[in-house]
N, CA and C atoms as an extended XYZ file, in Angstrom:
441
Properties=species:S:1:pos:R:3:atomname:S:1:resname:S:1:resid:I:1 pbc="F F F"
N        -7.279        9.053        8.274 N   UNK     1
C        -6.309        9.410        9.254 CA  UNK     1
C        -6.948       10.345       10.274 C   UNK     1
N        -6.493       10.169       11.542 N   UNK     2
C        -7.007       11.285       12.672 CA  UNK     2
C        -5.617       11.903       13.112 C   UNK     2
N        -6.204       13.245       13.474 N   UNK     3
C        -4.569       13.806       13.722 CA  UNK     3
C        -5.928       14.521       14.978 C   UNK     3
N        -4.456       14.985       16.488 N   UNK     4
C        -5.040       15.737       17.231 CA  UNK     4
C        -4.078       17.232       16.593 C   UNK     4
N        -5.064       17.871       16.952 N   UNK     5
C        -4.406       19.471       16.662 CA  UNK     5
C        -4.027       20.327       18.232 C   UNK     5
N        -2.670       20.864       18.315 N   UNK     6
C        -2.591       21.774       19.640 CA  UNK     6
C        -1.847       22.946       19.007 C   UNK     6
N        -2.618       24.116       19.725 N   UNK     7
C        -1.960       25.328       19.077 CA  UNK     7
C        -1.538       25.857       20.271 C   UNK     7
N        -0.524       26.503       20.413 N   UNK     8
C        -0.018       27.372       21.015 CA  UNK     8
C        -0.379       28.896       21.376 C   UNK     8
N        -0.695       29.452       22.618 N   UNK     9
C        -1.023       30.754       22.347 CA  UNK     9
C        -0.193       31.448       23.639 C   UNK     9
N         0.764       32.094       23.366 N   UNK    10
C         1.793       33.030       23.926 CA  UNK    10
C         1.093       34.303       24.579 C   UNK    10
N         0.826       34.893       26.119 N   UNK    11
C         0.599       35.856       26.336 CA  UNK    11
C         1.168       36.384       27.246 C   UNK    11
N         2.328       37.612       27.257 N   UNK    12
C         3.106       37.677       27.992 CA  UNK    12
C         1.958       39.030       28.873 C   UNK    12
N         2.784       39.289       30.020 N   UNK    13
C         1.807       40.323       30.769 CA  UNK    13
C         3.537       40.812       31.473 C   UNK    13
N         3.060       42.469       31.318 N   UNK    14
C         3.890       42.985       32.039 CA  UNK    14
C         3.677       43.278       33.369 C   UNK    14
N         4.357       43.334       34.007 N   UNK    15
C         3.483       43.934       35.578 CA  UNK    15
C         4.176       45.212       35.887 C   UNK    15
N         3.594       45.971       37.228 N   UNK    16
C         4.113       47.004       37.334 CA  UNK    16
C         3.178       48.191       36.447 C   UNK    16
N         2.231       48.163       36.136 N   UNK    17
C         1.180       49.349       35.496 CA  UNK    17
C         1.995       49.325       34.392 C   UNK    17
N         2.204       48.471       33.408 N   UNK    18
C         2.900       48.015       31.942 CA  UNK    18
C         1.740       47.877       30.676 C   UNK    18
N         1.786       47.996       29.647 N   UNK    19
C         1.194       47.525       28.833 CA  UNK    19
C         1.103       46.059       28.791 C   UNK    19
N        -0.187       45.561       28.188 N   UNK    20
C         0.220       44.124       27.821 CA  UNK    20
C         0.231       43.473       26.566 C   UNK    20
N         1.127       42.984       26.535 N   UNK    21
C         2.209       42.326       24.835 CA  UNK    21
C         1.257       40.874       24.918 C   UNK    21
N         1.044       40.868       23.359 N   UNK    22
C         0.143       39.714       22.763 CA  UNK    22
C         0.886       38.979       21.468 C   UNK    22
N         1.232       37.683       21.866 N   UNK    23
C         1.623       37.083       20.579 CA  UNK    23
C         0.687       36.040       20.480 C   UNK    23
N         0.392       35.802       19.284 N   UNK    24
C        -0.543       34.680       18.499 CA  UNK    24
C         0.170       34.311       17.054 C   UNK    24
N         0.059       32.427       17.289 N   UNK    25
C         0.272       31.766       16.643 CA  UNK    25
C        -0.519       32.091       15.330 C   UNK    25
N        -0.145       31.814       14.385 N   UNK    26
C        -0.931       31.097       13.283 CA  UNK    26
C        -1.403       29.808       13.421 C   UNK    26
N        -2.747       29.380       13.476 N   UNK    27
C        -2.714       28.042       13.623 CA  UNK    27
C        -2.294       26.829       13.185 C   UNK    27
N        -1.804       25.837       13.404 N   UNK    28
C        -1.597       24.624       12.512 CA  UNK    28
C        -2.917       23.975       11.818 C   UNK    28
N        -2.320       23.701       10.074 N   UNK    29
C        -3.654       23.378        9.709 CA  UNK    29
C        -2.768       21.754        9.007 C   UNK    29
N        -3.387       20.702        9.412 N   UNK    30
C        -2.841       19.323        8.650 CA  UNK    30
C        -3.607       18.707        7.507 C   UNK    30
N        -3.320       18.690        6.119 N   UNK    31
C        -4.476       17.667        5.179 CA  UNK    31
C        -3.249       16.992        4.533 C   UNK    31
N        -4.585       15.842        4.306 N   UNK    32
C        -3.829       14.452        4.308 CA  UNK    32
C        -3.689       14.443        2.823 C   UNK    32
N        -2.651       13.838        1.966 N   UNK    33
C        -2.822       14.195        0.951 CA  UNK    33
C        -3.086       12.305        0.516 C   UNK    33
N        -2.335       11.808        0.898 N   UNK    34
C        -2.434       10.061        0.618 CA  UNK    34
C        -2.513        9.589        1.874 C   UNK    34
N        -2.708        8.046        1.961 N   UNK    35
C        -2.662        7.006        3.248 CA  UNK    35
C        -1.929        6.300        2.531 C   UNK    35
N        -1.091        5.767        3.653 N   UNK    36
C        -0.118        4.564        3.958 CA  UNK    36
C        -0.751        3.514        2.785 C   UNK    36
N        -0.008        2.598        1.794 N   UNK    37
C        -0.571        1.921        1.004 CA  UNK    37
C         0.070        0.730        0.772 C   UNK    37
N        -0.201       -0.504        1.760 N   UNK    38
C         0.555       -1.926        1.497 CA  UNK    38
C         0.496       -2.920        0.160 C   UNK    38
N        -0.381       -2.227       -0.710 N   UNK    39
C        -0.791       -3.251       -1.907 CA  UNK    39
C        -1.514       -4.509       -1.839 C   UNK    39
N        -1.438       -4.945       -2.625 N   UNK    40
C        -1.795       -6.577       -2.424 CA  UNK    40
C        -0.595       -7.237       -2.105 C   UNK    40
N        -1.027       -8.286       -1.194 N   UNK    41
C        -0.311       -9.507       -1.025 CA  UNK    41
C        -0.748      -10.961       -0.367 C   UNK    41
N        -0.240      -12.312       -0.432 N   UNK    42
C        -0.812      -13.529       -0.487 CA  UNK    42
C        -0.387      -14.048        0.834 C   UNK    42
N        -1.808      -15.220        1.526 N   UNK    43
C        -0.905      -15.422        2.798 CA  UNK    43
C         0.304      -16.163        2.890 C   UNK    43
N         0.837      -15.930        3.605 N   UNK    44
C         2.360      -16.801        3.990 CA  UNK    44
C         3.656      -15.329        3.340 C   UNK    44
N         3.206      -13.892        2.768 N   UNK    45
C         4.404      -13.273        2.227 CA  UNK    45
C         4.787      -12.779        3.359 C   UNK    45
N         6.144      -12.497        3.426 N   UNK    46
C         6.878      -11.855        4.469 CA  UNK    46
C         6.637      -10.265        4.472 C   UNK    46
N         7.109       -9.683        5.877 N   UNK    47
C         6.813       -8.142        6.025 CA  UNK    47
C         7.040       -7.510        4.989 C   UNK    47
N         6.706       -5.949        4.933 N   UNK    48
C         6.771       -5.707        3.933 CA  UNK    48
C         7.143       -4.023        4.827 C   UNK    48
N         8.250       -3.407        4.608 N   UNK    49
C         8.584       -2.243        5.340 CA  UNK    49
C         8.547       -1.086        3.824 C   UNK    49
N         7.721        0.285        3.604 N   UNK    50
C         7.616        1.015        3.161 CA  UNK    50
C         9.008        1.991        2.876 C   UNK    50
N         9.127        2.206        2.277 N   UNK    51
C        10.661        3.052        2.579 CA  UNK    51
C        10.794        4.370        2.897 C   UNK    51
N        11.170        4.571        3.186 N   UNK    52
C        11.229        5.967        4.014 CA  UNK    52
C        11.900        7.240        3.336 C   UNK    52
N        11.190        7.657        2.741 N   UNK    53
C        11.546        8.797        2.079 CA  UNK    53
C        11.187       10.334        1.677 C   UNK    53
N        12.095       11.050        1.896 N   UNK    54
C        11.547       12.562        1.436 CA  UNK    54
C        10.799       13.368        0.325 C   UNK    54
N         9.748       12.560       -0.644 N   UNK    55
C         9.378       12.911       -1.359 CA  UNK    55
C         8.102       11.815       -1.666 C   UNK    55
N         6.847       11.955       -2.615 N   UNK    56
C         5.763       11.273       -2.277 CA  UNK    56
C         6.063        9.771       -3.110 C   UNK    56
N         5.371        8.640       -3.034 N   UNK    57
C         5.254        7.570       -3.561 CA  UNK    57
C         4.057        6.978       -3.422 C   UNK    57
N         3.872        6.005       -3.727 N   UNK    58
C         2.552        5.642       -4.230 CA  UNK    58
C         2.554        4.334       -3.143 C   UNK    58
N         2.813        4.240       -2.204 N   UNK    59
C         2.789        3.831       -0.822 CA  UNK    59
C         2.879        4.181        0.670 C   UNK    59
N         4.066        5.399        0.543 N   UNK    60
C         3.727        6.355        2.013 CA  UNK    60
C         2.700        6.647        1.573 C   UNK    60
N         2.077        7.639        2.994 N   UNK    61
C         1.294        8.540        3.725 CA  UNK    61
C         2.239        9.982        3.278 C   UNK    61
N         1.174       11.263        3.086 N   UNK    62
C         1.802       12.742        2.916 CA  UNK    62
C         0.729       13.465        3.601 C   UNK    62
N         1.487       14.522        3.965 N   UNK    63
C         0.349       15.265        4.531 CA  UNK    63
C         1.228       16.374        3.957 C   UNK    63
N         0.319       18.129        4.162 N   UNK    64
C         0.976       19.528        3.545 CA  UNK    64
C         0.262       19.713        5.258 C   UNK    64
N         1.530       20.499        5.715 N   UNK    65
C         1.082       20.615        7.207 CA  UNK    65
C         1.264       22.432        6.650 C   UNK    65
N         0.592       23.663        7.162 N   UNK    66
C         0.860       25.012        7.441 CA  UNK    66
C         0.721       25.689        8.409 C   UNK    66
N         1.254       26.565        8.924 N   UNK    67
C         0.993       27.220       10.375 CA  UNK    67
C         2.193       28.712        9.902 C   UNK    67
N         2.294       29.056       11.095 N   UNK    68
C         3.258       29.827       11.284 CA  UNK    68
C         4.789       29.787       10.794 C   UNK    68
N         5.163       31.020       10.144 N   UNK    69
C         6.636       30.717        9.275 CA  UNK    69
C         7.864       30.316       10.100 C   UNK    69
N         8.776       29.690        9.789 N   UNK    70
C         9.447       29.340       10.440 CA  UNK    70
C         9.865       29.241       11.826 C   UNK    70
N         8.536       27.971       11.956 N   UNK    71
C         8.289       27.492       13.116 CA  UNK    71
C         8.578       26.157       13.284 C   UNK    71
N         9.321       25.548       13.973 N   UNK    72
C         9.666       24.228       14.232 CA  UNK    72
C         8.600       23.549       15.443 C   UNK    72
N         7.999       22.110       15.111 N   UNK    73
C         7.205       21.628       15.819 CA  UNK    73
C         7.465       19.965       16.039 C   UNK    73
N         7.107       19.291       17.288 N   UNK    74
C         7.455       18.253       17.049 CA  UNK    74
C         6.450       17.176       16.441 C   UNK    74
N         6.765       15.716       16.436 N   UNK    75
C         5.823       14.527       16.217 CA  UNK    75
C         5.632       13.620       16.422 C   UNK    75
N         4.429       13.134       17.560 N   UNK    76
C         4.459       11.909       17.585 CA  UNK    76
C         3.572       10.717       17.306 C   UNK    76
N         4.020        9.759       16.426 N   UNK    77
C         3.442        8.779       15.763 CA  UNK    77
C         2.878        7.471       16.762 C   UNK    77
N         2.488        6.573       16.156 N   UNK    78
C         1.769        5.455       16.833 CA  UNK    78
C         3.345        4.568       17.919 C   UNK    78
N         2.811        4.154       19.209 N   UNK    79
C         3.897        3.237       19.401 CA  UNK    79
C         3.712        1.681       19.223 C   UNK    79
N         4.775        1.320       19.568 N   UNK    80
C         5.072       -0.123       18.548 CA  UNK    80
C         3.967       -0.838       19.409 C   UNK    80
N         2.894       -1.844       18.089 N   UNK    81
C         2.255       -2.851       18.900 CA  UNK    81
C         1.088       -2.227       18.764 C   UNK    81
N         0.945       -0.738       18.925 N   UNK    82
C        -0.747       -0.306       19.068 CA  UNK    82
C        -1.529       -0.070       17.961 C   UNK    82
N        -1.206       -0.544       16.181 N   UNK    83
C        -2.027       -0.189       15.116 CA  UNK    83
C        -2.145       -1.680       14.710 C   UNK    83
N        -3.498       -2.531       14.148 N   UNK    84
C        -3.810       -3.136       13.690 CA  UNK    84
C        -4.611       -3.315       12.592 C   UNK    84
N        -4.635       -3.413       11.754 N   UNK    85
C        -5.686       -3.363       10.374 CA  UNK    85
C        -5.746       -4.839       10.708 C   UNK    85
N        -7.355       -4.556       10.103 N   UNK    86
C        -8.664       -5.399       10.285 CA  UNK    86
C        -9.359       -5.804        8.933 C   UNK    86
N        -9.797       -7.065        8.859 N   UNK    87
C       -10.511       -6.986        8.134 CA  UNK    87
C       -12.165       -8.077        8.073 C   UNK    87
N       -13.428       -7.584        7.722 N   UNK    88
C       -14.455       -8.341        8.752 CA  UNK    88
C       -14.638       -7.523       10.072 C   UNK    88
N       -14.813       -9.165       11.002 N   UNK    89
C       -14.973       -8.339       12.576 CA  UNK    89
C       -13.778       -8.011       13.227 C   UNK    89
N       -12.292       -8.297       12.468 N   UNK    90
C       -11.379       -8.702       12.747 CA  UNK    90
C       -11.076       -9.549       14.200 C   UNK    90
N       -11.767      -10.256       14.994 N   UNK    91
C       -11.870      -11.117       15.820 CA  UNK    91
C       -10.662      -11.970       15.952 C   UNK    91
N       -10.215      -12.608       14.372 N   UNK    92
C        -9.213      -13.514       14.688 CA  UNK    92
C        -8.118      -12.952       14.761 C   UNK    92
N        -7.532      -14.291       14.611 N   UNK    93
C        -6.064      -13.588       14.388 CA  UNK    93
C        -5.872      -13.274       12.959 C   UNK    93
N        -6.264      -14.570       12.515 N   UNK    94
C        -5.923      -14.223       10.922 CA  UNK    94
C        -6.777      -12.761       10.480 C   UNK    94
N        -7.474      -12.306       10.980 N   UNK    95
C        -7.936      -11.163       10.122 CA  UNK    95
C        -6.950      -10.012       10.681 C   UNK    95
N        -6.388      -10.196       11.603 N   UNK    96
C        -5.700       -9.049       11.297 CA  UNK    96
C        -4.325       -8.997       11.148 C   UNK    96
N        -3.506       -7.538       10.462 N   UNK    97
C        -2.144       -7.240       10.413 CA  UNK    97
C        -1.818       -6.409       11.122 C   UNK    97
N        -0.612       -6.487       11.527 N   UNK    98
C         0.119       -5.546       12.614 CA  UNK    98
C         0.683       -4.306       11.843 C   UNK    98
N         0.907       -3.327       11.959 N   UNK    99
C         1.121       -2.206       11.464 CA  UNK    99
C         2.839       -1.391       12.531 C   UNK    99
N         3.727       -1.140       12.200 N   UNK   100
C         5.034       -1.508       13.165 CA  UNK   100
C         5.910        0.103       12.622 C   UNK   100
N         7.145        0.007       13.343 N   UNK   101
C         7.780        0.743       12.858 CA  UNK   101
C         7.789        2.128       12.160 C   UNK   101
N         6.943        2.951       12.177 N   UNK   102
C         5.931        4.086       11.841 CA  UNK   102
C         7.501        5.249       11.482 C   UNK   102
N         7.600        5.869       10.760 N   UNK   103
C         8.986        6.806       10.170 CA  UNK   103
C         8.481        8.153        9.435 C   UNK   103
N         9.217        8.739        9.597 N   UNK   104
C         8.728       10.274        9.021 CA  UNK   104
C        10.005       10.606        7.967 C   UNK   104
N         9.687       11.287        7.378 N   UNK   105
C        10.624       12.677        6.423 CA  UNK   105
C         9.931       13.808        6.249 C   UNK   105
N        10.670       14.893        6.364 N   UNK   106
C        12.125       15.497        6.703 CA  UNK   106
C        12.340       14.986        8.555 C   UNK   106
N        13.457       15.166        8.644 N   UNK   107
C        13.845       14.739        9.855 CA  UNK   107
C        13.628       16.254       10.830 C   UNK   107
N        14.043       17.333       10.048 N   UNK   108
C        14.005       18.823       10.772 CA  UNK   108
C        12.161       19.302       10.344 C   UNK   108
N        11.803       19.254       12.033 N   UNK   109
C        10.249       19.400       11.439 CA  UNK   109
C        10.063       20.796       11.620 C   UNK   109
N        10.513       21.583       10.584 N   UNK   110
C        10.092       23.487       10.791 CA  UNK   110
C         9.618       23.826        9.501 C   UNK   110
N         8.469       24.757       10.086 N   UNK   111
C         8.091       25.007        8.596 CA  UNK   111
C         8.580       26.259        7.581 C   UNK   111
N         8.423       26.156        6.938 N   UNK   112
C         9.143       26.703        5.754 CA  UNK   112
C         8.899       28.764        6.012 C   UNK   112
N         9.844       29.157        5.556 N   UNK   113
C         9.405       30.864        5.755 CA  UNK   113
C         8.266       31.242        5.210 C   UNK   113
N         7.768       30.131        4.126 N   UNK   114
C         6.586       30.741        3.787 CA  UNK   114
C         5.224       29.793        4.654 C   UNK   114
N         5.841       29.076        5.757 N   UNK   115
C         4.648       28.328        6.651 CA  UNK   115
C         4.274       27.303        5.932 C   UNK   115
N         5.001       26.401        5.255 N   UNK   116
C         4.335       25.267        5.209 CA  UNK   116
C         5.387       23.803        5.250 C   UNK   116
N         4.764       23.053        5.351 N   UNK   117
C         6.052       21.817        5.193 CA  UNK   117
C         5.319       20.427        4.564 C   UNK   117
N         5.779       19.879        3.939 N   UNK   118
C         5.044       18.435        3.083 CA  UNK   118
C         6.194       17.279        4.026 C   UNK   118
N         5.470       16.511        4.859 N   UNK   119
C         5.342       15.507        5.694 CA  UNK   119
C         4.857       13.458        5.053 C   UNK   119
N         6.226       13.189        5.505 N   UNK   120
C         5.738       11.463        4.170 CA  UNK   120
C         6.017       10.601        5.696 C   UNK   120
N         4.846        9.978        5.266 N   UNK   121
C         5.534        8.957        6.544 CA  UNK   121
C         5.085        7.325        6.141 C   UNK   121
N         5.873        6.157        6.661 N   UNK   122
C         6.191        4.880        6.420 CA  UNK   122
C         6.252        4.311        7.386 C   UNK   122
N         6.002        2.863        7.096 N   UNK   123
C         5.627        2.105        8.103 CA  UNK   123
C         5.666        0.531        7.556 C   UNK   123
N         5.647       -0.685        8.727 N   UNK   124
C         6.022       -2.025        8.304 CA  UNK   124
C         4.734       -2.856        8.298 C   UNK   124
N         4.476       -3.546        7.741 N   UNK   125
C         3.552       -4.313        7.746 CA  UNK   125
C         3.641       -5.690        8.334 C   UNK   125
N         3.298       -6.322        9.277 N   UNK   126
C         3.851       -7.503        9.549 CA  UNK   126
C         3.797       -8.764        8.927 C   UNK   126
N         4.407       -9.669        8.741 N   UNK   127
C         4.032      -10.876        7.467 CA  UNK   127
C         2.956      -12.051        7.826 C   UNK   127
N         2.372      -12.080        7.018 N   UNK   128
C         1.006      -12.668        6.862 CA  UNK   128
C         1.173      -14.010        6.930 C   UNK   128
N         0.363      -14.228        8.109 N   UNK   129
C         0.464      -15.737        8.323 CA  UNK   129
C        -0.625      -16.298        6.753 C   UNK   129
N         0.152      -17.935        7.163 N   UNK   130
C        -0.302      -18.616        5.824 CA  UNK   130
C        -1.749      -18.907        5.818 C   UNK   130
N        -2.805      -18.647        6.909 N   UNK   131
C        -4.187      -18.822        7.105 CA  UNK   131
C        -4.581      -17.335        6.821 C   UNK   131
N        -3.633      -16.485        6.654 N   UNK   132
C        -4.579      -15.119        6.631 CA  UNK   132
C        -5.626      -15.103        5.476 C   UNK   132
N        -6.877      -14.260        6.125 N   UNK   133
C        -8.103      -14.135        5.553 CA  UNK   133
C        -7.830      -13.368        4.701 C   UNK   133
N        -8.141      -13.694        3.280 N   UNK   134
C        -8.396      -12.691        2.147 CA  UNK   134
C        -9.149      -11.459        2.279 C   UNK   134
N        -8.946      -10.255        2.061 N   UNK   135
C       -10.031       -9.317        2.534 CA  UNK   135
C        -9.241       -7.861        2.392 C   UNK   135
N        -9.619       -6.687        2.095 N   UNK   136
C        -9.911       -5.416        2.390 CA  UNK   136
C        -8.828       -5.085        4.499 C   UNK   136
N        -8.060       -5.133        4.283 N   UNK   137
C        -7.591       -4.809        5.547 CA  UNK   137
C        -7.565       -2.666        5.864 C   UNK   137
N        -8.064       -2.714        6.451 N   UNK   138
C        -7.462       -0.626        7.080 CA  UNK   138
C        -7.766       -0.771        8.255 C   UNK   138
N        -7.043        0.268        8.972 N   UNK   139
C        -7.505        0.657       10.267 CA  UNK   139
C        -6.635        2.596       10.491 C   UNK   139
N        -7.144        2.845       11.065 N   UNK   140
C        -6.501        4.695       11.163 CA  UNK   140
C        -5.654        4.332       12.328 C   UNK   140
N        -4.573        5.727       12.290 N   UNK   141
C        -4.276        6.010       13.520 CA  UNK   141
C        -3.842        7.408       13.951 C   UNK   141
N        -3.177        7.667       14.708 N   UNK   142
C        -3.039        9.350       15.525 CA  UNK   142
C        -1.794        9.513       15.394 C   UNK   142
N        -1.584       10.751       14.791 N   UNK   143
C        -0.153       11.409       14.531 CA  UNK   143
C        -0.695       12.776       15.445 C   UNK   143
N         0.174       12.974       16.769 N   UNK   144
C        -0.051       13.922       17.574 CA  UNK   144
C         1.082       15.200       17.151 C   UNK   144
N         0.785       16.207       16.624 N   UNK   145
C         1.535       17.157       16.335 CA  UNK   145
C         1.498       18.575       17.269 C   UNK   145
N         2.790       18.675       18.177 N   UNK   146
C         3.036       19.527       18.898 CA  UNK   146
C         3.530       20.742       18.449 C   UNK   146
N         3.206       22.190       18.668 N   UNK   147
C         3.574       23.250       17.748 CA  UNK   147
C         3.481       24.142       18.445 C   UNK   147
C-alpha cells in the first residue's frame, strides 16, 4: 500500500509588537496492518464485493493510523475505474481485474483521546471473465489522508 502523508502546521503571529503563539501538530503516522484480500477464484465467477465493516477480517485492508488526540481528519480513497490488478505483463484484458467501489469504517474519522484510530477498508472486485488468466493478481493504491 502507498499512502501520501500531509501534516498540518498552525502558526499564528500576533502583530502589533505581540509575542508569537506556536501550535504544532503531532504528526500523522499510518501502518498497514493487512491488504485488501480477494481469495481465490475461477474464470467466469461473478464480482465479489468485501464487506464493509468496523472491525478486522481476513479480507479487508486495516491500518492503526496515530497523530494528535482528538483530532478529526479526512479520506480519500481511489476513484472509480483507476485500480487494476495485474497479473504477468498484464497487457490483456484477461490479465487484468478491476478493483471498484473502495469503503471505509468508522465513518467519524477522529482520533481517539489517546491519538489513535484502527481504519478497515473494502472494496469490489470485478467478475472474471471466462478467459481470465490464471495467475497471482495485485496492484497498490493511494489512500490520501488529510489531517
Amino acid at each position: 500500500m502507498i499512502f501520501e502523508r500531509l501534516g498540518q502546521l498552525i502558526i499564528l503571529l500576533t502583530l502589533i509588537c505581540g509575542p508569537v503563539a506556536f501550535s504544532q501538530t503531532t504528526p500523522i503516522d499510518i501502518t498497514t496492518i493487512s491488504s485488501l484480500d480477494f481469495g481465490s477464484a475461477l474464470p467466469g465467477d461473478p464480482a465479489l464485493t468485501l464487506p464493509n465493516v468496523n472491525s478486522e477480517t481476513d479480507q479487508n485492508a486495516s491500518f492503526y493510523i496515530t497523530g494528535q488526540k482528538n483530532t478529526s481528519f479526512t479520506l480519500s480513497l481511489p476513484a472509480e475505474g483507476t485500480v487494476q490488478m495485474i497479473t504477468g505483463t498484464g497487457v490483456n484484458l484477461n490479465q487484468k481485474i478491476s478493483v471498484t467501489g473502495f469503503n471505509y469504517k468508522p465513518n467519524n474519522l477522529k482520533l481517539s483521546k489517546s491519538g489513535d484510530l484502527y481504519l478497515y477498508v473494502s472494496a469490489t472486485r470485478a467478475a472474471l471473465s471466462t478467459d481470465q488468466v490464471p495467475g497471482y493478481y495485485s496492484t497498490s493504491f493511494i489512500i490520501t489522508v488529510i489531517y
